[in-house]
C-alpha positions in Angstrom: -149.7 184.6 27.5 -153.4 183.9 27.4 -156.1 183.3 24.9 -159.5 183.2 24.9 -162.4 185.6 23.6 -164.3 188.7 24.6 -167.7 189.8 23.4 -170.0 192.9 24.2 -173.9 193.9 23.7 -176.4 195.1 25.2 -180.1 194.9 26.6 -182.6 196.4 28.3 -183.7 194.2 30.9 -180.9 191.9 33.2 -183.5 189.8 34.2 -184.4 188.8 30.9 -180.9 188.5 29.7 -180.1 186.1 32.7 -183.0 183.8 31.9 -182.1 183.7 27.9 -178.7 182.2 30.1 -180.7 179.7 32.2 -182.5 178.5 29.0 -179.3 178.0 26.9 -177.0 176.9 30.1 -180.0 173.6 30.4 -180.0 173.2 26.5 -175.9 172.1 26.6 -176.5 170.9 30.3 -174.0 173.5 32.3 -174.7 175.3 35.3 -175.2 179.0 35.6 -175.1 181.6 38.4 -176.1 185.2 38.3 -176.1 188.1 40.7 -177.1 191.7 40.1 -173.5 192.6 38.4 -172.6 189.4 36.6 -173.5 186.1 35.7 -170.9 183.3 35.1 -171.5 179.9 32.9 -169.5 176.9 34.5 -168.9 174.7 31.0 -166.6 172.3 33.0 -164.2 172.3 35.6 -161.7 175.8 35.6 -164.0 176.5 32.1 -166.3 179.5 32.6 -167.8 182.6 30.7 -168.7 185.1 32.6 -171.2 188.4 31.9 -170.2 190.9 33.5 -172.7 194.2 33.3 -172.2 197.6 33.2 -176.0 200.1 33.5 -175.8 203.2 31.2 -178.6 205.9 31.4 -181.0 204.3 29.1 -179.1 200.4 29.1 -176.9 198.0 30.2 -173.8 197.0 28.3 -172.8 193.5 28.6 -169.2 192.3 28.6 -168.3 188.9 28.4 -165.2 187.0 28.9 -163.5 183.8 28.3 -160.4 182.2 29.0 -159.5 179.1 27.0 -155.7 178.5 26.9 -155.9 176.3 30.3 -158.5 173.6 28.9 -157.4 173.8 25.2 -159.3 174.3 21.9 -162.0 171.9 22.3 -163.8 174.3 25.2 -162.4 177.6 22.9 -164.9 175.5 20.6 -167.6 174.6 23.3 -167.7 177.9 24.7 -167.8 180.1 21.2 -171.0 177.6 20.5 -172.8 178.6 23.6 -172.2 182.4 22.7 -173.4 182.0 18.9 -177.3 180.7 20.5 -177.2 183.2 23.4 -176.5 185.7 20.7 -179.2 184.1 18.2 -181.8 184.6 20.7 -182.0 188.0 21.0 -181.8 191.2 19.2 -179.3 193.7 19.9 -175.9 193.9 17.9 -173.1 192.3 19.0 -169.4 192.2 18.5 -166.8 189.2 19.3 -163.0 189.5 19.8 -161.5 186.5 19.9 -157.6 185.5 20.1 -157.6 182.6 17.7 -159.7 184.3 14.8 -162.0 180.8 15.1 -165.3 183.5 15.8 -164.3 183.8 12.0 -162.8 181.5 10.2 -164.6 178.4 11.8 -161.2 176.2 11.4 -160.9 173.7 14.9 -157.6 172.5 13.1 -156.1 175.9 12.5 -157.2 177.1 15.9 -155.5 174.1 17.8 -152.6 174.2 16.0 -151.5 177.7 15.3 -152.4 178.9 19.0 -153.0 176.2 21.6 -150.2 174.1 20.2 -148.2 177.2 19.8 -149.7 178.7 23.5 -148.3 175.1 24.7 -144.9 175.0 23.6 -144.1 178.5 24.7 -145.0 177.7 27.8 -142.7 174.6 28.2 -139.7 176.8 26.5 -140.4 179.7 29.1 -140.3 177.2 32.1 -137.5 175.6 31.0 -136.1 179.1 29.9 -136.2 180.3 33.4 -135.0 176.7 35.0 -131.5 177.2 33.7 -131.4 180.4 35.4 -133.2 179.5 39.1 -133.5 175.9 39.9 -136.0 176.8 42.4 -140.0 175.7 41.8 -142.6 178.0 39.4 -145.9 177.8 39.1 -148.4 178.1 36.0 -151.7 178.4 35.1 -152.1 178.3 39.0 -154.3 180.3 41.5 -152.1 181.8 44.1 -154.6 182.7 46.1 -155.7 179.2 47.0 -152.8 177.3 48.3 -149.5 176.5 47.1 -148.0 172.9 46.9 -144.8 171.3 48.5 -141.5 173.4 47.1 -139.7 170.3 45.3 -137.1 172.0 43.2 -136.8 171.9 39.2 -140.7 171.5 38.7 -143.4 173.3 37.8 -146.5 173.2 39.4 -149.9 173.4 37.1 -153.6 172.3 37.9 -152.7 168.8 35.7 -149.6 168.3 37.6 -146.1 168.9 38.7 -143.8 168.3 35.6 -140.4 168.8 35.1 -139.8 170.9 31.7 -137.0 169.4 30.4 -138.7 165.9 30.2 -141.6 167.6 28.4 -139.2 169.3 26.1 -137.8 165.4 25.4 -141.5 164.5 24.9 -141.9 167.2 22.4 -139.2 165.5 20.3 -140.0 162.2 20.4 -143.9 162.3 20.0 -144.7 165.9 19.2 -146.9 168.6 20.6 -150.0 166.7 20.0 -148.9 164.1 22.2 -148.0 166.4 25.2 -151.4 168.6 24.5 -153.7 165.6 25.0 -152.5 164.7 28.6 -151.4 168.6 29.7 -154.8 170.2 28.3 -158.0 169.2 29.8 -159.9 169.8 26.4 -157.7 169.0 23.4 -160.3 167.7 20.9 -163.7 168.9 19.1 -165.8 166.4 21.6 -165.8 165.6 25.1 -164.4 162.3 24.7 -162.6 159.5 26.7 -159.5 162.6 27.4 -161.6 164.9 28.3 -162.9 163.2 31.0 -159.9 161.4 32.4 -157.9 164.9 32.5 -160.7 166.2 33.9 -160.6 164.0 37.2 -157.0 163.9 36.4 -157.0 167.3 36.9 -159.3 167.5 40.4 -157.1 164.6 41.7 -154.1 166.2 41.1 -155.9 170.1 42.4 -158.5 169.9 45.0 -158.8 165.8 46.3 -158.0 165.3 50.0 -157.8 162.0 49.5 -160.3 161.2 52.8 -163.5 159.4 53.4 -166.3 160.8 51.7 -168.1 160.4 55.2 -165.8 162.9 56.4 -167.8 166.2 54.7 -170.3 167.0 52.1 -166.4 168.2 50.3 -165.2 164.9 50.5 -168.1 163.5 49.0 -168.4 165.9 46.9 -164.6 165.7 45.0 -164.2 161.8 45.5 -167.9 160.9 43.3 -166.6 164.0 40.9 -163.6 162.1 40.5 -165.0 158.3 40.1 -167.4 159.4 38.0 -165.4 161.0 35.2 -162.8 158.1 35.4 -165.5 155.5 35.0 -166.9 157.5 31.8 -163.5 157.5 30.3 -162.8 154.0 30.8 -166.3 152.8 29.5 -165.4 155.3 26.5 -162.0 154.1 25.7 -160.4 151.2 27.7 -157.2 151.5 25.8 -156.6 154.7 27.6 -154.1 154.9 30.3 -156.0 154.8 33.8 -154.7 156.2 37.4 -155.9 152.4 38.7 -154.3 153.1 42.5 -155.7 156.5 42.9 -159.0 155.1 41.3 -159.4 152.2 44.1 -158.7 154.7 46.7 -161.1 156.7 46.2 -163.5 153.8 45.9 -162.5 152.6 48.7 -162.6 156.0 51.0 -166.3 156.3 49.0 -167.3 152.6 50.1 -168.2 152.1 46.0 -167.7 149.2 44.5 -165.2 149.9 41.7 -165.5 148.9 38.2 -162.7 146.2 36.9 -159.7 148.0 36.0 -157.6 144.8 35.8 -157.2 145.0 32.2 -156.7 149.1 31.5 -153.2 150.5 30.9 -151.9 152.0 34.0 -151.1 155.7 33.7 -147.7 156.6 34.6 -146.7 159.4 36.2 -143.3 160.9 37.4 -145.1 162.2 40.8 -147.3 160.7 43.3 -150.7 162.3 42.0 -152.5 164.7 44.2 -150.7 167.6 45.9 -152.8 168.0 49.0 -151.2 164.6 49.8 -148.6 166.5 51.1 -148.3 169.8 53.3 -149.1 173.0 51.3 -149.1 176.6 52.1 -151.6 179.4 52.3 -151.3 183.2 52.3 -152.2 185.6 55.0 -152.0 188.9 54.2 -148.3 189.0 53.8 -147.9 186.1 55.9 -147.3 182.5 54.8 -148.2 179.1 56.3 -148.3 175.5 56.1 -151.0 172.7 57.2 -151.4 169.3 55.6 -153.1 169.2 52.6 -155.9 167.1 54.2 -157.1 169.9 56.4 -161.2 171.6 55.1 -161.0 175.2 55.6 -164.0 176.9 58.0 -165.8 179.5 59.0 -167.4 180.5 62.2 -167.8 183.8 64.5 -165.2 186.3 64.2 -162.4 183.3 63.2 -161.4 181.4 59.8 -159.5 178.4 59.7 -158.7 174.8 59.2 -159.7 171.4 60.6 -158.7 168.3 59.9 -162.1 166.3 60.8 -160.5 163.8 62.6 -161.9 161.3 65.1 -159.1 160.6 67.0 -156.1 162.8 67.0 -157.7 165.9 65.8 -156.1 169.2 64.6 -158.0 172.3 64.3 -156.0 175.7 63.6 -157.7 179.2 63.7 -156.8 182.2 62.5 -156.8 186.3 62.3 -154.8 188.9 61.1 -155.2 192.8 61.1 -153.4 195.6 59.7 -151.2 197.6 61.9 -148.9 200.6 61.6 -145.2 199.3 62.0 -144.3 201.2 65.0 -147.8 199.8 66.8 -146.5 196.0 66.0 -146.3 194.3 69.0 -147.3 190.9 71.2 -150.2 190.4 73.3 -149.2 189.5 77.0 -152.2 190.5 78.8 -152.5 187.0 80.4 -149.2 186.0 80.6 -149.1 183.4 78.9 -146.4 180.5 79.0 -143.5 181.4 76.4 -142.5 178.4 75.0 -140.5 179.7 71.8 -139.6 182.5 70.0 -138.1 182.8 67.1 -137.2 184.8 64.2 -138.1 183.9 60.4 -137.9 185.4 56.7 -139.2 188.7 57.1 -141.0 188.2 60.3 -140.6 186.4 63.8 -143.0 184.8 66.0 -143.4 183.4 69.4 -145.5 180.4 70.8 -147.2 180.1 73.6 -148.5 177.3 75.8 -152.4 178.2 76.7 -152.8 174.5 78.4 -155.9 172.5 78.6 -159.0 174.2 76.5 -163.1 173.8 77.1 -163.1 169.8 76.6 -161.1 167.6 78.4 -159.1 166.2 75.8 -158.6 169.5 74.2 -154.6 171.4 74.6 -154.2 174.5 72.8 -150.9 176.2 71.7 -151.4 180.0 70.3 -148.6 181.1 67.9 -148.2 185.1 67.5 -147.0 186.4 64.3 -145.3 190.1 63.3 -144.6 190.9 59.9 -144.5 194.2 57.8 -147.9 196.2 58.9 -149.5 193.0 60.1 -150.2 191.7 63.1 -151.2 187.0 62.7 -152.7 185.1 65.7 -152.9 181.2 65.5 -154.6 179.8 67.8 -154.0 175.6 67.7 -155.8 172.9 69.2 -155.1 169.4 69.5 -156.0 166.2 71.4 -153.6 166.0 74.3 -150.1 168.1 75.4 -147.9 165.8 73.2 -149.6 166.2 69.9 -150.3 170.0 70.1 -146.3 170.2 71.4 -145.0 168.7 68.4 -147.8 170.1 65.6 -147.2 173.6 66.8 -143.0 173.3 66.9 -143.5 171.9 63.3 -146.1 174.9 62.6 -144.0 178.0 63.1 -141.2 176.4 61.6 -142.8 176.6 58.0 -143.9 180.7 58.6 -142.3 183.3 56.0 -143.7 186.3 54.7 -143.1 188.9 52.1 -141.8 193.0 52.2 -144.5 193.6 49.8 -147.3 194.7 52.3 -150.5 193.3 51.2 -152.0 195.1 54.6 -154.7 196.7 52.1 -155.7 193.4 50.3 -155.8 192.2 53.8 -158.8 194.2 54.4 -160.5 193.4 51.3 -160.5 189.6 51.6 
């Protein structure tokens, strides 16, 4: 259930192509990226187009793709406008297959209301649909691959919030689609107006904020300004819109900005505290899952990957690696003999922990947790300031582990 647009040409040069991008990406002030096999135009946030190309013996064909039914019909509209001056600017043929029919037709209203509306309430009827058979949490819309949020059952999770279907279905009801379409879609109208722009931060809040000092990381300082900034151009645009005041003066204050007055704006309400990473969420490994707070930055360095929660006092950090390995080679390392302090069995998998004791700094105790599931082989490796605080974070650790009997062993090796 998607919508969106696909086009295809061709050139002779890349190079030349990429820069007719550049030139058109500045003109409606959006950034671009290219690399020798595609380039990709971020309109907004989660709005892209991206050129993917394909050499022939005497060419290159050029594929490009868009997915609007996330954002809504305003960035269907925004992104078919940035195709028709690419495609003005040069001279090879072209054709444009697009969901809606608005490549032809031209009509914002019909567009909006015979597929984004439509897009919209089918997906509030499925989630409810399936609901009434499993009580148990679903996700839309929603990258996998990233991080899931907290399980809380009889919601659905979505990059503009969790929501409960049959209180949308009520909505539907009582104030129509139209109502529910411009706080669920990002981009509901022709212009980037006072919406756009608070469902935009809306939507980062709810997504990808840590909720931490922007002194913490370039990240942090990075998500908080993103956020302040696009709920300060909403409320300069509109103040009769409803504003997330508390999470606003947060982030103010974790940014050391001086906040705007917000005294006499509307308070948005929401069912759910805003912001899932204020909470524990959980990551995939392989076929392996886990569970940190939703505070911790993710990092890179050597042969290890992990996550780190930047702290000055009371610090986490929690490394890890996986590899592929045939079933009957599964097994735990004991070379050192380490101190077994648990072990333990959980959904498809089991695990033990291990005491390692004091690491390089002085203040530094380190837990390592060993994980077996189908063809895979997890090591965690957990350090914390002091014994009691790496105790109790690693006990709570392996009791959040589960994994899958689809083997993901291959896609192991390609991430």
């Amino acid at each position: 259930m998607s919508i969106g647009f696909r086009l295809t040409t061709k050139c002779k040069n890349v190079s030349s192509f990429q820069k007719l991008l550049d030139v058109v990406a500045a003109r409606h002030e959006v950034s671009v990226s290219h690399t020798e096999d595609y380039s990709e135009l971020s309109v907004c946030r989660l709005g892209n187009i991206f050129f993917n190309y394909e050499p022939t013996e005497d060419e290159t064909v050029i594929i490009g793709d868009c997915q609007t039914n996330l954002l809504g019909a305003g960035f269907h509209k925004a992104a078919i406008d940035i195709v028709d001056e690419v495609m003005e600017l040069r001279d090879f043929p072209f054709e444009v297959e697009d969901d809606t029919e608005y490549y032809e037709h031209r009509d914002f209203e019909r567009m909006r209301s015979e597929h984004f509306y439509h897009w919209l309430n089918a997906i509030v009827e499925l989630c409810q649909e399936r609901m009434s058979k499993d009580g148990s949490m679903y996700a839309i819309c929603w990258d996998c691959h990233k991080y899931m949020p907290r399980e809380v059952e009889g919601t659905v999770v979505s990059p503009f919030g969790r929501i409960r279907p049959e209180h949308f279905v009520e909505r539907i009801k009582t104030e129509g689609i139209e109502a529910l379409a411009n706080e669920f879609l990002m981009w509901n109208n022709k212009e980037r107006d006072a919406l756009f722009y608070r469902n935009t931060a809306l939507s980062a809040l709810w997504e990808d904020c840590y909720f931490m000092p922007s002194a913490r990381s370039d990240e942090d300082e990075e998500i908080n300004s993103f956020i302040i900034k696009n709920l300060e151009t909403a409320a300069g645009m509109d103040a009769s819109l409803p504003f997330p005041k508390e999470d606003y003066l947060q982030l103010c204050r974790l940014a050391e900005k001086e906040p705007i007055d917000v005294s006499a704006l509307p308070d948005y309400v929401c069912e759910f505290s805003i912001g899932y990473r204020k909470g524990w969420v959980t990551y995939t490994l392989g076929n392996l899952k886990f569970s940190l707070p939703g505070n911790y930055l993710y990092f890179e360095e050597d042969d290890f990957r992990g996550y780190y929660d930047g702290e000055n006092e009371d610090w986490h950090i929690v490394r890890l690696l996986a590899c592929s390995v045939p079933d009957d080679e599964v097994s735990y390392m004991e070379e050192d003999a380490p101190v077994l302090v648990k072990e333990k069995n959980f959904k498809n998998g089991k695990c033990r922990l291990y005491n390692l004791g004091r690491g390089k700094d002085s203040d530094e105790y380190v837990f390592q947790c060993q994980a077996i599931t189908e063809h895979q082989f997890s090591l965690f490796t957990i350090s914390c300031k002091g014994k009691n605080e790496a105790t109790v974070f690693s006990a709570e650790f392996i009791e959040h582990l589960e994994a899958t009997k689809m083997s993901n062993h291959d896609e192991l090796f390609k991430r």
